[in-house]
N, C-alpha and C positions, 0 to 999 in steps of 0.2 A: 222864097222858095215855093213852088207852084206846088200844089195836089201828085202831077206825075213828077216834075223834079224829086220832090221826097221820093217817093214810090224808087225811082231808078237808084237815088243816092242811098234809098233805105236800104236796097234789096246790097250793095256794095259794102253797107257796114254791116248787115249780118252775116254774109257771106267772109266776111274782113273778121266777126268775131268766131265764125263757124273754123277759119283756118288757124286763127290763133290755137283754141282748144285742142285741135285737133294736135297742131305741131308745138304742142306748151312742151314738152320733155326735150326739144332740144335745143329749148332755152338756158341758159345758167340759171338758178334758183334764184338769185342773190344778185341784186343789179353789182356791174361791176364800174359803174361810173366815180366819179370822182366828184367832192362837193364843185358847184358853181358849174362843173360840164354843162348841164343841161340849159340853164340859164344862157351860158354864153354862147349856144347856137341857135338860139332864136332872136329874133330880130328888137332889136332896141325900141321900136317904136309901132305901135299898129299901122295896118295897113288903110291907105288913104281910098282905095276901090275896092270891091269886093273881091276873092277870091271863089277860082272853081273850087268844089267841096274834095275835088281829087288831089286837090292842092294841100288838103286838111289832113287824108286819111295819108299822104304820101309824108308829111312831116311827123305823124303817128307812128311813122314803121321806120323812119330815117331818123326822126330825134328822141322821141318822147320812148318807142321802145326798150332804148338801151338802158333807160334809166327807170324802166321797171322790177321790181322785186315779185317773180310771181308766184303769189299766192294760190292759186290753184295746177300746182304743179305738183304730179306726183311725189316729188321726193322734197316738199316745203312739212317739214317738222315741229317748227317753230311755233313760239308763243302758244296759241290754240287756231283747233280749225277758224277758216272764215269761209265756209262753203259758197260757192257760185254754181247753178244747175238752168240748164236750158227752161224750166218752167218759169223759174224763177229770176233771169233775165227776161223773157218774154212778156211776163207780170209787169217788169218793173219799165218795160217799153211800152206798155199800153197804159201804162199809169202816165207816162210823162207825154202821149199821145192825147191822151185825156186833159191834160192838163186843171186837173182838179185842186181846187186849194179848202180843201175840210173841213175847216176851223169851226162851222157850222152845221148842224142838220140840215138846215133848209138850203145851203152853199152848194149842197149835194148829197140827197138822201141815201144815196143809195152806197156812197163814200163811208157814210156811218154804219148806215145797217149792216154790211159785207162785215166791217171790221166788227160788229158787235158778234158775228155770227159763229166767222174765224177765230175769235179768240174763245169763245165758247166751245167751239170744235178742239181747239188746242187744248183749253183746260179738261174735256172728257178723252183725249188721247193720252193724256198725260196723268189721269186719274187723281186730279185735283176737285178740292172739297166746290160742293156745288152753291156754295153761298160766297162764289167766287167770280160767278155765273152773272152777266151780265140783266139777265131776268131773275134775277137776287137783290139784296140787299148791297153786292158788292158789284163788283164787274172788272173788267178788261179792259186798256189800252195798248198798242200798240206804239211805244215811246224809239228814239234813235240808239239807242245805247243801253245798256245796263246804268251807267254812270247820270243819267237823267233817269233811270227807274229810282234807284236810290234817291238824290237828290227830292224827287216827290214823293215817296216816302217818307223824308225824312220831317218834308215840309208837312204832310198830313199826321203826323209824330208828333210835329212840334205845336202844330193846331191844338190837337187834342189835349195835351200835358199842359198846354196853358188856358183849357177850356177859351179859345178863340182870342184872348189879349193877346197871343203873338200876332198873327196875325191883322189885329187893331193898331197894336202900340208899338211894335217891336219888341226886340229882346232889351226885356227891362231888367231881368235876374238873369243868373247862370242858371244855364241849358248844359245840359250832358247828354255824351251818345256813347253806346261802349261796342266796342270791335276788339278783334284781337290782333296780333302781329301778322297774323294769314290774311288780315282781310284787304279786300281789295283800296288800292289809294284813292280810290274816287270818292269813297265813302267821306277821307279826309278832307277832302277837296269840296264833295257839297256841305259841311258842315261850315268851312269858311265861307262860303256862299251864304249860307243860313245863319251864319252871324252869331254861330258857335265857338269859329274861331280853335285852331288849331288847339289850344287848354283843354276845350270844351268835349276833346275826343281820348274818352280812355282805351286804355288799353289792357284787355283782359288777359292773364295765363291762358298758355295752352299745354294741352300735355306734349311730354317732350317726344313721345312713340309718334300720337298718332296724328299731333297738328292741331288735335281740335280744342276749340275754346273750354276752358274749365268753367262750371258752371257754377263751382264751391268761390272762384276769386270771382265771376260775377259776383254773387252775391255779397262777396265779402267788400266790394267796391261800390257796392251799392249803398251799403249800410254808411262806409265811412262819408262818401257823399249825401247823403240825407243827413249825418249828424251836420255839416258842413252849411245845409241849407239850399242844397244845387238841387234841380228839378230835373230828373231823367226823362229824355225826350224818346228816344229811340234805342233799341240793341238790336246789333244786325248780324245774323247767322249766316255762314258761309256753306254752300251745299257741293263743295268741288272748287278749292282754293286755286286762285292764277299759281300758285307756286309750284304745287305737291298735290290736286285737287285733295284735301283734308276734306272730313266733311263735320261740321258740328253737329253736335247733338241737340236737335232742333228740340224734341219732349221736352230736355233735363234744361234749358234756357228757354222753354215754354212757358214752365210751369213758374220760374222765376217773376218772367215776367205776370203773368198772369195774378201772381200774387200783389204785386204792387202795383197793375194798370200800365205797366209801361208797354209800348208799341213794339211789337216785334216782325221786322222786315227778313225775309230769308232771298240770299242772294243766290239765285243758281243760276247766273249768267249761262256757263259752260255747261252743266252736267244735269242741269233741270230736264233738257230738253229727252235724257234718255230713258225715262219713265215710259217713252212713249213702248217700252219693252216693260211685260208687266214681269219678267226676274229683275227688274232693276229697279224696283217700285219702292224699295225702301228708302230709296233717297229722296223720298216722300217722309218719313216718318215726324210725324208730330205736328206736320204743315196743316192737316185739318184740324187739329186740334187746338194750334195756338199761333198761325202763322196773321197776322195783319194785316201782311202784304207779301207780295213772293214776285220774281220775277226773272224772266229767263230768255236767252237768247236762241231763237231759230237762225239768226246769221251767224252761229257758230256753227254749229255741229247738226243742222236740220235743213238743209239743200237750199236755205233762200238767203239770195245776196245781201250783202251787208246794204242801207242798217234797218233791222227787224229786230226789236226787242220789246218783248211782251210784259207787262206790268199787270197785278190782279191785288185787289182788295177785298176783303169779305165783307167791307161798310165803306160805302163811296163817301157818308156823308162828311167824314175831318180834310177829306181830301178836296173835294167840291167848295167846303170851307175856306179852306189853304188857299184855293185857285181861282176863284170864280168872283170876278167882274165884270159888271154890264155896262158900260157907255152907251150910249143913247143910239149908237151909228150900228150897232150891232143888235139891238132886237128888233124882235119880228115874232108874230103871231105863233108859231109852231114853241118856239122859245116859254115865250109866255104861259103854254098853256101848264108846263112841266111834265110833259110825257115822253118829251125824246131827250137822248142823250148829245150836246156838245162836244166833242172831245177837247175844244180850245181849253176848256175849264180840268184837265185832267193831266194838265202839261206845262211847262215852261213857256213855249212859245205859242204865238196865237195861230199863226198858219201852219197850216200841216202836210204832206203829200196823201195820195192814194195808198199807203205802203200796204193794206189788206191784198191790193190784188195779186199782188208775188206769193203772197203765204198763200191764198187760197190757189195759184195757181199749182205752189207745189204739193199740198194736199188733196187733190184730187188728181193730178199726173201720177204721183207715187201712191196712194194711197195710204193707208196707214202699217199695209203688211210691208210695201216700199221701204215708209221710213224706217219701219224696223228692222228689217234686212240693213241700210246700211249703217246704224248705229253698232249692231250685232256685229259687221263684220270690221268695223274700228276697233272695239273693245277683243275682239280675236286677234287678229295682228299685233295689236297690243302686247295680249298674252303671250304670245310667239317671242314677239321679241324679249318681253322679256325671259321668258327661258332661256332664251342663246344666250341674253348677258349673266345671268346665273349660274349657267352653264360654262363661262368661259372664267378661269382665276384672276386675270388682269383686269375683271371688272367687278364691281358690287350692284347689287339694286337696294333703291329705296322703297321698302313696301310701308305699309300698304300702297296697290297702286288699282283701282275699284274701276277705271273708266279706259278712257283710249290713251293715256299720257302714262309715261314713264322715266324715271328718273334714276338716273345714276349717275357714276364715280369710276373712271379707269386709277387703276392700282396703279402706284408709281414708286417702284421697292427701294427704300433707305431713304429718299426726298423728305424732309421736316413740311409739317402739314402747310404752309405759306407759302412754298416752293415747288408744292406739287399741284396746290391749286394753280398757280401761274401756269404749270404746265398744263394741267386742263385745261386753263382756256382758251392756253396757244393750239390746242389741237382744235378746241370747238373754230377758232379764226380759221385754222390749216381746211376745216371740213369743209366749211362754209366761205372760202374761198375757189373752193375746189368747182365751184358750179354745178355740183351733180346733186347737193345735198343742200338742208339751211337747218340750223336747229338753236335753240337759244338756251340759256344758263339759269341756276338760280342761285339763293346760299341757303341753306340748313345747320343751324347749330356752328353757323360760323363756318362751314365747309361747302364748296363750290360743287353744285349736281350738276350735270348734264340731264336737261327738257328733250325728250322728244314726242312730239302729241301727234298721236296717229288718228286720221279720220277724215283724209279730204277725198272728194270724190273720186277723182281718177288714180288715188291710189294703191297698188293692189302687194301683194302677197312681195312678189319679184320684187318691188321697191326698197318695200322692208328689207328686204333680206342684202340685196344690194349696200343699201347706206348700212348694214350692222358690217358688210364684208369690209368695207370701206373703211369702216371706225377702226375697226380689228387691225387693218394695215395700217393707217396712219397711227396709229397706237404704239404700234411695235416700232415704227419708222421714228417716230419723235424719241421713244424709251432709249432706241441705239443712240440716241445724240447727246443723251443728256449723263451727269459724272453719274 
C-alpha cells in the first residue's frame, strides 16, 4: 500500500469509524449473533490475490458488525466502563503509524521518555505519593491490563520476601499471598503463574456490611502461616472491588504489613483513576503511606482505549530484580551507562507498543478539568439512579455504592430466595436481550444483584433514565407471569 493509497483508505476508515460513533445507539447493545455465525460466513480459506481494502471495510459492516457487543454505546451498563474517546483513538493510530517497538531506550527515546512523563502527570493528577515518581526511587509503567500489573507486583513481592533466591532458584519453600473473596481472579491466576499455585493464595474475611478485607483475620492468617513455616510474599488491597466496588482499608492492612515486611500491592484498576477529583481523594487513603505498589486503569473509566493500565512502585529496585535480563543481542551503550530506564525489564514481555501516546493524547485534549467533569458526571447519574431504585418498593439497593456502579435486587413477593434469584436473572436475559440496554450480575451473601456501571462517554442523563424505565416494566411484566 502506497503513501496516497493509505492516505485515500485512511481517510475511509476514519470516516468508517466517525459514522460508527456517531450512529452507535441504533445498534443493539448486545451482539445478537449466534455461536460459530460469524465463523461461518467468512471464507474457509485465505485469499490467493490481494484484495481491494473496500473489500475489507465492506465485510466489516456485512459480517463482523453484527457480531459486535458495543461497548461504547450509551446504554452498555455492564461489567465496568472501557471508555474509547477521539484523542484516544487518534493516539493509538499514530502509535501504530509509528510503528515503535519500546522494549528499549535507545529502540526509541522518545517512546520511554513520553511514558515516563505521562505516568508522572498521571500519578500528580491523581495525587499519588511522589516516591512513585519516576525521578524517585520508584516510578511508572504503563502495563496491558491490571491483571499483568499484579502479576509484576506480585513477582517484585516474591523477589523481595526471598531476598532474590526466587528469582535464582525458584520456589524452593511455600510462598503465600493473601486477598480476600472481593478481590479480583487475576490475582489468583498470577500466583499460579508464579508458582504459588492455587494453596499458596489465602483467603482473608471480609466484613459482611461493607466487602472489605478484615485486617484482624489478616493478621490472624498470618500468624498461623509463620507458625507453619510459609513466607508471605504479597497482600493485595482492593480499591473498588469488580463486584460491589468495596473498598479496603488500605492504613489498617498497611500497617500489618509494615510490621512484618510484607509487600503490599493496592489494586485500583477501576476506581483509582477518580482521584483525579480531589472530593474523591480518599480512595487514596493510606497509599502514601504503606502502598508498594498501586495500579490502575485509564481504559476504564479515563477516555483512553483499552489497554492502558498504569503500574507504580515507590522502590523500582525488587522489581528490576524480579525482571531484568541482559543477553548479549540487547545491549548497547545508553543501557550500560545506568541512566535511562528500559521498560522491557518492568514487564512480562520484552516488546512493547507506544501506548503513552493515547494517554498523553487524552490528557492534554481534556485536560484535567476535562477529566474531571466526566468522572463527576458518572458518579452523578450514578446517584440518580440510584434514588429512583430506592425510591421505587419492587426494588432494594446495595449500599454502600461510593463510585459510578450500582447494584441491586427487584423484589419478587412470596418467591423462596433460589426462585427469585432465577427470576432476576431471567429479567437481567429479558434486558439484555432486548438491544436497548446490557448490564451484568453479581452474587452477595449468596444472593444475586443486578450491576449496573454508569460512566461511558456518550452516555447521558436520558439513557439512565430510559434503561431504569425499562427495568421497572420488564419487572412488573416478568412479576405478572410468575405464581
Amino acid at each position: 500500500m502506497s503513501p496516497e493509497e493509505f492516505r485515500r483508505h485512511g481517510r475511509q476508515v476514519i470516516d468508517w469509524i466517525a459514522d460508527y460513533l456517531a450512529g452507535i445507539e441504533s445498534q443493539p447493545v448486545m451482539s445478537q449473533v449466534k455461536p460459530g455465525e460469524i465463523r461461518r460466513a467468512l471464507p474457509p480459506e485465505p485469499p490467493e490475490e490481494g484484495e481491494p481494502f473496500e473489500s475489507v471495510l465492506s465485510d466489516l459492516g456485512r459480517i463482523l458488525l453484527p457480531g459486535i457487543t458495543h461497548w461504547q454505546h450509551p446504554g452498555f451498563f455492564g461489567y465496568f466502563p472501557s471508555n474509547a474517546s477521539g484523542p484516544a483513538i487518534l493516539g493509538d493510530l499514530l502509535s501504530s503509524g509509528l510503528g515503535v517497538q519500546g522494549m528499549l531506550w535507545v529502540t526509541s527515546p522518545a517512546c520511554t521518555e513520553l511514558e515516563t512523563v505521562v505516568v508522572d502527570w498521571l500519578a500528580g493528577l491523581l495525587d499519588l505519593p511522589a516516591r512513585f515518581r519516576t525521578d524517585a526511587a520508584g516510578g511508572g509503567v504503563i502495563q496491558d491490563s491490571a491483571s499483568s500489573a499484579c502479576l509484576v507486583a506480585l513477582l517484585a513481592g516474591l523477589h523481595r520476601a526471598g531476598s532474590g533466591r526466587v528469582t535464582a532458584e525458584g520456589i524452593t519453600r511455600r510462598y503465600t499471598m493473601y486477598v480476600s473473596s472481593q478481590t479480583h481472579s487475576s490475582l489468583e491466576k498470577a500466583a499460579r503463574i508464579a508458582g504459588l499455585g492455587a494453596a499458596g493464595v489465602r483467603v482473608v474475611d471480609v466484613d459482611p456490611h461493607t466487602l472489605a478485607m478484615d485486617p484482624g483475620h489478616l493478621r490472624a492468617l498470618l500468624d498461623e502461616d509463620a507458625a507453619a513455616g510459609t513466607v508471605p510474599a504479597m497482600v493485595c488491597a482492593t480499591v473498588g472491588t469488580t463486584s460491589t466496588t468495596a473498598v479496603d482499608p488500605v492504613a489498617a492492612l498497611g500497617a500489618v504489613c509494615r510490621e512484618r515486611g510484607i509487600w503490599l500491592h493496592v489494586d485500583a484498576a477501576y476506581a483509582g483513576v477518580a482521584a483525579v477529583c480531589p472530593e474523591l481523594r480518599w480512595l487514596n487513603d493510606g497509599v502514601a503511606e504503606y502502598a508498594d505498589s498501586y495500579s490502575t486503569n485509564p481504559h476504564k473509566w479515563l477516555l483512553t482505549n483499552f489497554d492502558c493500565a498504569v503500574l507504580w512502585t515507590g522502590d523500582r529496585a525488587p522489581l528490576l530484580g524480579a525482571l531484568s535480563i541482559l543477553p548479549d543481542y540487547l545491549r548497547n551503550a545508553a543501557t550500560s551507562t545506568g541512566s535511562v530506564v528500559d521498560y522491557r525489564n518492568w514487564q512480562v514481555p520484552l516488546g512493547r507498543r507506544f501506548r503513552a501516546l493515547k494517554l498523553w493524547s487524552v490528557i492534554r485534549w481534556y485536560g484535567a478539568e476535562g477529566l474531571r467533569a466526566h468522572i463527576r458526571e458518572g458518579v452523578r447519574l450514578a446517584q440518580d439512579l440510584a434514588s429512583w431504585i430506592s425510591a421505587d418498593p419492587g426494588f432494594e439497593v446495595r449500599e454502600p455504592r461510593p463510585l459510578g456502579l450500582v447494584c441491586f435486587r427487584p423484589v419478587w413477593p412470596g418467591l423462596p430466595a433460589d426462585e427469585a434469584d432465577r427470576a432476576t436473572m431471567r429479567l437481567m436475559e429479558l434486558l439484555n436481550a432486548s438491544g436497548s440496554m446490557y448490564m451484568t450480575h453479581t452474587k452477595v451473601a449468596g444472593r444475586v444483584l443486578l450491576r449496573m456501571a454508569v460512566g461511558g462517554p456518550a452516555t447521558e442523563r436520558r439513557h439512565v433514565e430510559q434503561a431504569w424505565e425499562q427495568i421497572r416494566w420488564e419487572h412488573a411484566a416478568l412479576a405478572a407471569t410468575l405464581p
